[in-house]
C-alpha positions as a printed NumPy array, in Angstrom:
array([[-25.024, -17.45 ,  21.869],
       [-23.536, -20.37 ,  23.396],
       [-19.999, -21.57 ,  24.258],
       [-18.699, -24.113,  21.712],
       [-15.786, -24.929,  19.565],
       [-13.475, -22.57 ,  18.191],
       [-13.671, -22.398,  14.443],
       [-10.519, -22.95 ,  13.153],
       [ -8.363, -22.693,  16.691],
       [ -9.413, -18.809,  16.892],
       [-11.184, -17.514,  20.051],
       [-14.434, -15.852,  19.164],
       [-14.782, -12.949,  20.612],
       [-17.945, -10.027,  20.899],
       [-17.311,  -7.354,  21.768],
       [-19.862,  -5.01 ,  23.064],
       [-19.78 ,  -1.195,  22.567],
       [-21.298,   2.329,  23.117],
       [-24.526,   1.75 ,  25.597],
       [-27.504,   3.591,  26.985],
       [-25.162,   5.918,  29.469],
       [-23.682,   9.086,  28.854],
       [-20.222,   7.763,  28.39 ],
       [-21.425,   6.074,  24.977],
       [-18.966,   8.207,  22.819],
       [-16.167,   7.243,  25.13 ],
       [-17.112,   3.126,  24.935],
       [-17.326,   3.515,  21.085],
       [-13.838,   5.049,  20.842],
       [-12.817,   2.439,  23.291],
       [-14.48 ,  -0.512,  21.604],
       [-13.121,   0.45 ,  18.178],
       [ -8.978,   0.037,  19.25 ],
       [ -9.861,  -3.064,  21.359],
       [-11.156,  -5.102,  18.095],
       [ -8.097,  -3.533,  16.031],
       [ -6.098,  -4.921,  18.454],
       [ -7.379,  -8.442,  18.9  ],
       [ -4.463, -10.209,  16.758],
       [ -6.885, -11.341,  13.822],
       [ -4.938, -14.567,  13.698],
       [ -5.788, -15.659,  17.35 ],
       [ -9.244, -14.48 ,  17.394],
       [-12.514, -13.789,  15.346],
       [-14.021, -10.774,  16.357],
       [-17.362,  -9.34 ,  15.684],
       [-18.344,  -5.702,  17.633],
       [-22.171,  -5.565,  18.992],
       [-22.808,  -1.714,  19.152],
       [-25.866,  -0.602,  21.377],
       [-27.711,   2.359,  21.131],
       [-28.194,   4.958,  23.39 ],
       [-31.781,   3.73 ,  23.111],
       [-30.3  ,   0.392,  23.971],
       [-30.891,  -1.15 ,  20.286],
       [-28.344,  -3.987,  19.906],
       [-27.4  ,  -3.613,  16.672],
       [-25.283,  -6.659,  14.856],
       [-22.628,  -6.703,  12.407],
       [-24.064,  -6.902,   8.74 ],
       [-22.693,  -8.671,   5.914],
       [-20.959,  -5.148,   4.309],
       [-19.783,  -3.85 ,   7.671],
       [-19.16 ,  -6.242,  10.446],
       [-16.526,  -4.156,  12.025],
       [-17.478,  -1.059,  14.438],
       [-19.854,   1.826,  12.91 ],
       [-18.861,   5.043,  14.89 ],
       [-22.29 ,   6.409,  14.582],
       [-25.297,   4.246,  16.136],
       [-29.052,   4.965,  15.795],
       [-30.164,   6.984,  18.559],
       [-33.665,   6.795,  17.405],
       [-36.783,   5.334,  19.906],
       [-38.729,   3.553,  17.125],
       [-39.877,   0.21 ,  18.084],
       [-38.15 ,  -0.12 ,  21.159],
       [-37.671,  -4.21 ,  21.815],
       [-35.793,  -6.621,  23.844],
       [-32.679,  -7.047,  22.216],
       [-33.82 ,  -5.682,  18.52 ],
       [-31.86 ,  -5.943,  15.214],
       [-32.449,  -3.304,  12.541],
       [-34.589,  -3.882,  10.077],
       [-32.676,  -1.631,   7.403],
       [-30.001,  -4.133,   6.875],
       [-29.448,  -8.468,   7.26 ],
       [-27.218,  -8.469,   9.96 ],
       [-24.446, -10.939,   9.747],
       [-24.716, -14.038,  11.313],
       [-22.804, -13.956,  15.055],
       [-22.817, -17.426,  15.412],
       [-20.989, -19.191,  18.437],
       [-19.543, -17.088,  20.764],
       [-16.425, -18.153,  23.222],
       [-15.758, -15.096,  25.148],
       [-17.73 , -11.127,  25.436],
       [-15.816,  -8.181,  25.837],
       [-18.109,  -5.694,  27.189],
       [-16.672,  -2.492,  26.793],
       [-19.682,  -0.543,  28.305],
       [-18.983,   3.022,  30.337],
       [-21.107,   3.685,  33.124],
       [-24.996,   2.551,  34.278],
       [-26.748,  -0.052,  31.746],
       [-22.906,  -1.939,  30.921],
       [-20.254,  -1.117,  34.008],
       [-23.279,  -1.67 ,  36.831],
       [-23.837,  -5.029,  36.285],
       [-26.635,  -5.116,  33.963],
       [-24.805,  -6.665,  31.129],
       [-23.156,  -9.099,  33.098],
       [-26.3  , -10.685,  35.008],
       [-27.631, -11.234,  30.88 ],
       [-24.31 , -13.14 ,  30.375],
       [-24.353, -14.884,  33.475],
       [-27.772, -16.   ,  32.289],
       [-26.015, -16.994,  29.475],
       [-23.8  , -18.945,  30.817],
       [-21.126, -16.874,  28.27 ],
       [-17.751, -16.605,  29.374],
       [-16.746, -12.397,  29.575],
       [-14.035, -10.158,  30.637],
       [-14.119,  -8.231,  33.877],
       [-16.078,  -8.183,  37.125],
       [-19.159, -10.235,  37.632],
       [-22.224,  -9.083,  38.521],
       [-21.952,  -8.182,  42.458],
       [-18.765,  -6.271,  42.174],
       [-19.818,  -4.131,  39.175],
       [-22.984,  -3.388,  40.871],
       [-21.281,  -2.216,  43.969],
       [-18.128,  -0.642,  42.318],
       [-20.348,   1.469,  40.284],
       [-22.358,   2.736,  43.512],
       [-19.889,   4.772,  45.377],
       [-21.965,   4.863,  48.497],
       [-22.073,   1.152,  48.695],
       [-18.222,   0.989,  47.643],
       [-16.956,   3.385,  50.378],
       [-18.841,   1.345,  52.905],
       [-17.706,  -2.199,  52.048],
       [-13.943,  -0.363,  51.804],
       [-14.446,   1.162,  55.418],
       [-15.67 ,  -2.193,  56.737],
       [-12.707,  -3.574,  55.422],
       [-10.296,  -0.761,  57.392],
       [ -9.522,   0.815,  53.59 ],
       [ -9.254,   4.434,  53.672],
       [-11.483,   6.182,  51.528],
       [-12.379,   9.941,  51.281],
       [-15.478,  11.111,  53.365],
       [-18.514,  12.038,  51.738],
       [-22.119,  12.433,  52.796],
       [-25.096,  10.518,  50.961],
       [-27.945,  12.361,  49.657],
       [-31.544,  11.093,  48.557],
       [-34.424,  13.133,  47.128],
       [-35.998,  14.901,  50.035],
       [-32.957,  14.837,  52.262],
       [-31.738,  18.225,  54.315],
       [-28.635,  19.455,  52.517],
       [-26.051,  19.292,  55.456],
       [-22.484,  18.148,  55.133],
       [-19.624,  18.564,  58.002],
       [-16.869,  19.805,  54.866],
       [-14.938,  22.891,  54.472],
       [-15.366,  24.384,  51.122],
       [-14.474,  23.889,  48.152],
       [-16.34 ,  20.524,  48.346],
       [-17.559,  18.35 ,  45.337],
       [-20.933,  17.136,  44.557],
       [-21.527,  14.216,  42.245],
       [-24.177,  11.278,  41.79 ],
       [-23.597,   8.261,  43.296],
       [-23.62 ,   6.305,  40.468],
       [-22.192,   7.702,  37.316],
       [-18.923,   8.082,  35.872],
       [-16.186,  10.537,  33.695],
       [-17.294,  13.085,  35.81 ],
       [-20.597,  13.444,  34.489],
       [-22.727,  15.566,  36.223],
       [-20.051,  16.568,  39.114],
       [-19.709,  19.58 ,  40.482],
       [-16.737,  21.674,  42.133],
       [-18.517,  23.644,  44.874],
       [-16.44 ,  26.601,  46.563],
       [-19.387,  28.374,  48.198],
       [-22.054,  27.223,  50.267],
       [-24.013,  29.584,  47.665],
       [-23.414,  27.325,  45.219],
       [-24.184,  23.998,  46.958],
       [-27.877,  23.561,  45.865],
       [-27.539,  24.354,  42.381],
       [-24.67 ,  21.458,  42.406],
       [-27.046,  18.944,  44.111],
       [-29.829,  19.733,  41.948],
       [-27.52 ,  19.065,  38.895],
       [-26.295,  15.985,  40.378],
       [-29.912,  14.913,  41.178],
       [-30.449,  15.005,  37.245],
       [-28.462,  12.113,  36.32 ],
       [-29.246,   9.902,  39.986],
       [-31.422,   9.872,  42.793],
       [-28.341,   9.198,  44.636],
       [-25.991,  11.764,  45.565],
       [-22.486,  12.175,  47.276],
       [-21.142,  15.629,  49.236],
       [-17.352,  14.685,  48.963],
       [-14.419,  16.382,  50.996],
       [-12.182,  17.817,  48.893],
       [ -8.696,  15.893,  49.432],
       [ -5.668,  17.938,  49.434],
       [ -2.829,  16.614,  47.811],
       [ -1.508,  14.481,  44.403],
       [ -4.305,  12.593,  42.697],
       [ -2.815,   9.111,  41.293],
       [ -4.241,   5.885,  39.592],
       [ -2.986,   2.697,  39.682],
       [ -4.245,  -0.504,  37.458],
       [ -5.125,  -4.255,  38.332],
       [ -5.346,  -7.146,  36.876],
       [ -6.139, -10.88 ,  37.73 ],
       [ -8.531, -13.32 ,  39.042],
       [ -7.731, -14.886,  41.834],
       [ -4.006, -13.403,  42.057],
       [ -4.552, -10.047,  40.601],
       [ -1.624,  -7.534,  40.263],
       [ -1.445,  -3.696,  40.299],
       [  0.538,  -1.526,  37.783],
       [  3.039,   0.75 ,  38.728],
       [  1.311,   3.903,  40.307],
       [  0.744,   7.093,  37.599],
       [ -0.064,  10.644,  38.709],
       [ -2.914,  12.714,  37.097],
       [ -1.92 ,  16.068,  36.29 ],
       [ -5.175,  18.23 ,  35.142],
       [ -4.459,  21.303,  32.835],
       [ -7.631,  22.825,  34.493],
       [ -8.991,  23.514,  38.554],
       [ -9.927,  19.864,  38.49 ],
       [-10.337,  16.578,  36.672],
       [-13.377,  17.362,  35.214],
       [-14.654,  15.581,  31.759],
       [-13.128,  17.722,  29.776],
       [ -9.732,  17.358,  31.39 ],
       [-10.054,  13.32 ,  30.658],
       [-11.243,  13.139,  27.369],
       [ -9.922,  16.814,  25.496],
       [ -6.718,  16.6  ,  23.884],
       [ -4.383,  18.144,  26.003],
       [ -6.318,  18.219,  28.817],
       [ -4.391,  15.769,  31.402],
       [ -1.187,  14.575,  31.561],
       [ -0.03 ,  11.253,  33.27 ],
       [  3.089,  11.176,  35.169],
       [  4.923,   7.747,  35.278],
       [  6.11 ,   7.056,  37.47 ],
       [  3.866,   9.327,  40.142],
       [  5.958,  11.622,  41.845],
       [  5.137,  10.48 ,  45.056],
       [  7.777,   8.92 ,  47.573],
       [  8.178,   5.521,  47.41 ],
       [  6.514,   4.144,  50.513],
       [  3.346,   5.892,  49.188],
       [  3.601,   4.212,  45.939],
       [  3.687,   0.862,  47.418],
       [  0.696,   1.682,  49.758],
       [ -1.298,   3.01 ,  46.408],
       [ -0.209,  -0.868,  45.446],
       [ -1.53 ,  -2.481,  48.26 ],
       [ -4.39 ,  -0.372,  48.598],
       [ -5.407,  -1.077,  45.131],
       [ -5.296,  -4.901,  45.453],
       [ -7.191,  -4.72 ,  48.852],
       [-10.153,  -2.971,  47.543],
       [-10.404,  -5.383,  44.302],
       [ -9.945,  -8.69 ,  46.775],
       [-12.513,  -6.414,  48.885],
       [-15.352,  -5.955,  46.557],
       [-15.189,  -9.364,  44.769],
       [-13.403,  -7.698,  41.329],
       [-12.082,  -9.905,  38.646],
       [-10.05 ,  -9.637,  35.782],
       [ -9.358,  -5.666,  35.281],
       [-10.162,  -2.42 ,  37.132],
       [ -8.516,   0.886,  37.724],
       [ -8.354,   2.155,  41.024],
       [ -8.497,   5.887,  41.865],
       [ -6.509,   7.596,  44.932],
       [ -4.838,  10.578,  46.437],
       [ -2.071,  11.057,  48.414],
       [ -2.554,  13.675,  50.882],
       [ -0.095,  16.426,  51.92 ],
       [ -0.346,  14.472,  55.072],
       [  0.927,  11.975,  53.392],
       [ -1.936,   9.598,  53.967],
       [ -3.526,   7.839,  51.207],
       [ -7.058,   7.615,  50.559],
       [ -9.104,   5.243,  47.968],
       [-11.692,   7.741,  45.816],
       [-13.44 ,   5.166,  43.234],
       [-12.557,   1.995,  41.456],
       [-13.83 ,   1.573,  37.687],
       [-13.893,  -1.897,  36.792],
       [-14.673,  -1.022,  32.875],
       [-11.827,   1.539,  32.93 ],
       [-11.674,   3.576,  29.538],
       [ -9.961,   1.162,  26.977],
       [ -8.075,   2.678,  24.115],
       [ -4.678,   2.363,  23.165],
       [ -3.888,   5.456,  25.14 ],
       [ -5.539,   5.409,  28.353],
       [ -4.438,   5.327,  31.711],
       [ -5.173,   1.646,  32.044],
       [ -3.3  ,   0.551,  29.152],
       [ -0.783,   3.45 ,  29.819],
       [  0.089,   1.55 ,  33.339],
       [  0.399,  -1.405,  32.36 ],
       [  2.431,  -0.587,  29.312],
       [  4.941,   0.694,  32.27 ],
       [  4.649,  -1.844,  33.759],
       [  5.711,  -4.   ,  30.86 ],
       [  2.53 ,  -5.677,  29.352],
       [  2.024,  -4.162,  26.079],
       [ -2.306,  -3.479,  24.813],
       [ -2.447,  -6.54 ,  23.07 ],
       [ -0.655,  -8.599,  25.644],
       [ -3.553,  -7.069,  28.256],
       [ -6.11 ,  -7.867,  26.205],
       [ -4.601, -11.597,  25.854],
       [ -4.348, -11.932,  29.251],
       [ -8.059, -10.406,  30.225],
       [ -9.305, -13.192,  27.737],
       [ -7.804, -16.313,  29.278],
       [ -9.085, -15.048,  32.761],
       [-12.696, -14.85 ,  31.52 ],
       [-11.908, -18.338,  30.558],
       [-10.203, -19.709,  33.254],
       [-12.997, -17.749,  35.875],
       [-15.918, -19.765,  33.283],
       [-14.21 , -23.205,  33.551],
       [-13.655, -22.317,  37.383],
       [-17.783, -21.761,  37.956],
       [-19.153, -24.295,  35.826],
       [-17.702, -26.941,  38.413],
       [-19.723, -25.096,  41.26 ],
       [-23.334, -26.883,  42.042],
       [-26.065, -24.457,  41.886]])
C-alpha cells in the first residue's frame, strides 16, 4: 500500500477493525459506524477486519464493507494472510489508515510502527505515545515528571511481595489493558490476591491503584500540533463502579454534559487534558480520563488514544457538545494524519 493519487478527488481510506485484544467486539462495532460515516462522496473506503488470531482479512468482491463476524480460527497462521475461501477485492492505493484497534496488538503501537514502515499516512498517535499511553506505569511516570497529577498506584511484576500503602477499597488492574478488562474492585485485604492473580492473567504488569474519592469525568482532544479539549462530561455508573459492563451494557452509564463540577475544575480537567497529550507526544485524538476529588483536586487516571468510536460514545458525545458533529471529527482526524505525513516526510532520517 503506498501513498498516491486520489482516484477521482476521493481520499482513500482503510480502515482497520476488530484485532487480537479482548476489546475486538468493541473495535468491530466501532469500525462499522466510522465507514458509514465517511461521506461516500469525499472518500473511498474499504474496512480491513483482523482476527482475533490476527488474520487480516480483505474486502472481497461480494462484501467489501465490514463483516461483523471474523474467523477466529488458528489454521495457517501467517504474516499478514488473506483467506483462501474467497478473492478478496483488490485494496489498491491507499491515502490515509484509520486504525480503529482497542487495546494491545492496535492501541500499543504495534500497528502504527507497520505503518510507519510504510510510510502510510494514519489517524492518531504515533508509535511512542501509543506505546506509552497504553502502559499506565510508564504514563503515570512521564505525567509526574511533568508535575501532572495522577492517582497513586503501586507496580507489580511476577514474583513481587504484594504490599501497597492504600486504604481499602483499592483497585487492581494490569498495566496494560483496557475497558476494564481484567480489573478488579478490592474492598478487603482478603480479597487482594485473588485480584492480582486475575490481573496477572491478562499482563505481567500490574497496578494497586488508590481508590479516588470523588466525580469521575472525561474530557476529549483533538489536534496535532494545536490540539483542543472538549467540554468536560461526567461518568455516572448505574453499578459500584465503571466496570465493563457499565461501559458497554445498555443502560449501564450515563454521561452528564456538561459535568457537574464547578467551573474552575472544569477548566483544570481542560488544561490537564492538553498537558498530558503535549506530555506524552499524542497526536490527532485521545480521550483523557480524570476525577475530581471531594478535595476538590483533580487527578489524571488514563488517557486512551484509540478511544471507543461509534456514533454514541463519549468521544464523539464531547465533541458533539462541543459543536463538531461525527462526521465533521472524522474529517478533521483525516486532514491531521495528512498534514502530520506531509510534516515528517520533510525530516532527514
Amino acid at each position: 500500500m503506498t501513498v498516491s493519487d486520489r482516484q477521482n478527488g476521493r481520499v482513500r481510506i482503510a480502515v482497520l477493525a476488530g484485532g487480537r485484544s479482548s476489546e475486538h467486539e468493541i473495535s468491530l462495532a466501532s469500525a462499522a459506524s466510522v465507514a458509514d460515516a465517511l461521506d461516500p462522496a469525499r472518500y473511498d473506503v474499504s474496512v480491513i477486519a483482523i482476527g482475533r488470531d490476527g488474520r487480516w482479512q480483505l474486502p472481497t468482491a461480494e462484501s467489501p464493507a465490514l463483516e461483523q463476524s471474523v474467523s477466529d480460527g488458528a489454521e495457517g497462521r501467517e504474516t499478514l494472510p488473506i483467506p483462501r475461501d474467497a478473492a478478496p477485492h483488490p485494496l489498491g492505493p491507499v491515502d490515509v489508515v484509520l486504525p480503529i484497534l482497542h487495546g494491545p496488538f492496535g492501541e500499543d503501537g504495534t500497528v502504527q510502527g507497520l505503518l510507519e514502515l510504510a510510510a502510510i499516512p494514519y489517524v492518531g498517535s504515533g508509535v511512542t505515545a501509543s506505546a506509552l499511553c497504553m502502559d499506565k506505569d510508564l504514563f503515570k511516570a512521564v505525567l509526574r515528571d511533568r508535575g501532572i497529577p495522577v492517582c497513586r498506584s503501586v507496580t507489580l511484576r511476577p514474583g513481587d511481595a504484594v504490599k501497597h500503602p492504600f486504604d481499602y477499597p483499592l483497585f487492581v488492574k494490569p498495566a496494560r489493558l483496557g475497558s476494564s478488562v481484567g480489573i478488579s474492585k478490592v474492598r478487603a485485604e482478603a480479597e487482594l490476591a485473588a485480584a492480582v492473580e486475575l490481573a496477572f492473567r491478562h499482563d505481567d504488569k500490574v497496578l494497586v491503584e488508590e481508590l479516588q474519592d470523588g466525580v469521575e469525568v472525561e474530557v476529549g482532544v483533538l489536534g496535532n500540533r494545536e490540539p483542543v479539549a472538549s467540554v468536560v462530561g461526567e461518568i455516572v455508573a448505574n453499578a459500584d463502579w465503571y466496570d465493563y459492563a457499565a461501559k458497554y451494557d445498555e443502560g449501564g452509564m450515563e454521561l452528564v454534559v456538561p459535568a457537574r463540577i464547578a467551573a474552575e475544575a472544569a477548566e483544570r480537567v481542560r488544561e490537564l487534558a492538553v498537558a498530558s497529550f503535549v506530555a506524552t507526544d499524542c497526536e490527532g485524538m485521545a480521550r483523557v480520563d480524570f476525577f475530581v476529588r471531594t478535595d476538590g483536586e483533580v487527578v489524571v487516571n488514563e488517557l486512551n488514544t484509540i478511544p471507543g468510536f461509534t456514533a454514541t460514545s463519549v468521544y464523539a458525545k464531547l465533541f458533539a457538545a462541543s459543536g463538531i458533529s461525527y462526521t465533521d471529527l472524522l474529517d478533521h482526524l483525516v486532514s491531521l494524519a495528512l498534514e502530520r505525513h506531509e510534516r515528517r516526510q520533510l525530516l532527514a532520517f
